[in-house]
C-alpha positions as CSV (number, residue, x, y, z in Angstrom):
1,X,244.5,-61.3,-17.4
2,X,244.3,-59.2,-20.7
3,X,248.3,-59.2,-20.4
4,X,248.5,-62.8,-20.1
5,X,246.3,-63.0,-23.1
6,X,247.9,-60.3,-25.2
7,X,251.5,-62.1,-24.9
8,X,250.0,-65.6,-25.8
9,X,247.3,-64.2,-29.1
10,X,250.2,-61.9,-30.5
11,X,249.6,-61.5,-33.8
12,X,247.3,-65.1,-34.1
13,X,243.7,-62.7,-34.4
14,X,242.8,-64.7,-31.5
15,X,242.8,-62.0,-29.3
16,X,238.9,-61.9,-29.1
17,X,237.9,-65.2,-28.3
18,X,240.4,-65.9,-25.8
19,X,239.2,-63.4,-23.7
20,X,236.0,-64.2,-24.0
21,X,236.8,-67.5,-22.9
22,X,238.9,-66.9,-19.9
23,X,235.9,-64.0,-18.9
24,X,232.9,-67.0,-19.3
25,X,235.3,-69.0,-17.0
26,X,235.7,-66.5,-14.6
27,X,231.4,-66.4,-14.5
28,X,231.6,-70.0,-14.2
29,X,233.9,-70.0,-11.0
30,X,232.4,-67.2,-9.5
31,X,228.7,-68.9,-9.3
32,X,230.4,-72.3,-8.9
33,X,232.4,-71.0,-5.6
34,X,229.4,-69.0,-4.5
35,X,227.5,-71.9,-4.1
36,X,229.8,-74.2,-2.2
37,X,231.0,-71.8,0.2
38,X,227.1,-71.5,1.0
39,X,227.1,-75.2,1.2
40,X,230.0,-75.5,3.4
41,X,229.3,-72.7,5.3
42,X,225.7,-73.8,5.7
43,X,226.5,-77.4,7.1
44,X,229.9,-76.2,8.9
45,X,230.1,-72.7,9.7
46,X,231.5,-69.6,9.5
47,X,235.2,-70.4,10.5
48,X,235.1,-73.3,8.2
49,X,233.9,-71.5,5.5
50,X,236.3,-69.1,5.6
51,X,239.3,-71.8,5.8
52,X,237.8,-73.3,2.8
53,X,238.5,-70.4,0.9
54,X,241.7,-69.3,2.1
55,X,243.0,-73.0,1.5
56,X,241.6,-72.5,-2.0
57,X,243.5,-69.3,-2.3
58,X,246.5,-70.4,-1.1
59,X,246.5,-73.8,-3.6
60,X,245.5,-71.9,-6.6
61,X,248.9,-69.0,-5.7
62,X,250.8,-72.1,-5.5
63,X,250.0,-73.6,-8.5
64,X,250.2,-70.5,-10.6
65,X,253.9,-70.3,-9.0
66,X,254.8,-74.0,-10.0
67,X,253.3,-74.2,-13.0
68,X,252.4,-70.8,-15.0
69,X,255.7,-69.7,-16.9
70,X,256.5,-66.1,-18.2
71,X,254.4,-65.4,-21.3
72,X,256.1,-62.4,-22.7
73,X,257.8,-63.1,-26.1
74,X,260.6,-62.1,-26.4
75,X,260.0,-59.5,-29.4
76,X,256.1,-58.3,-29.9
77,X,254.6,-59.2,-33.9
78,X,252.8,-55.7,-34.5
């Protein structure tokens, strides 16, 4: 992640704030998909649980494929 946003805040001074972004967002996911994996495991059980979150692992791999594109420049602004 801090190479993602390195390439994209080259030489903006938004270095910073974008990673404090992206880390709140990762806070925000983690206590989001903590909670409904409780809820689905709690009303469906173990086995669907854990599909739940292999599907989600496997959709959000295949969307970083289809739509994330290279985000190294092609010369670094020091």
């Amino acid at each position: 992640m801090i190479l993602v946003i390195t390439d994209l805040t080259t030489g903006s001074g938004r270095f910073n704030l974008a990673q404090g972004v992206l880390g709140a967002a990762t806070a925000a996911a983690a206590a989001i998909s903590t909670a409904a994996s409780g809820v689905v495991v709690q009303q469906f059980g173990d086995f669907a649980g854990f599909m739940a979150m292999a599907i989600a692992v496997l959709a959000g791999t295949a969307l970083l494929w289809a739509f994330v594109p290279e985000t190294k420049p092609s010369k670094y602004i020091d």
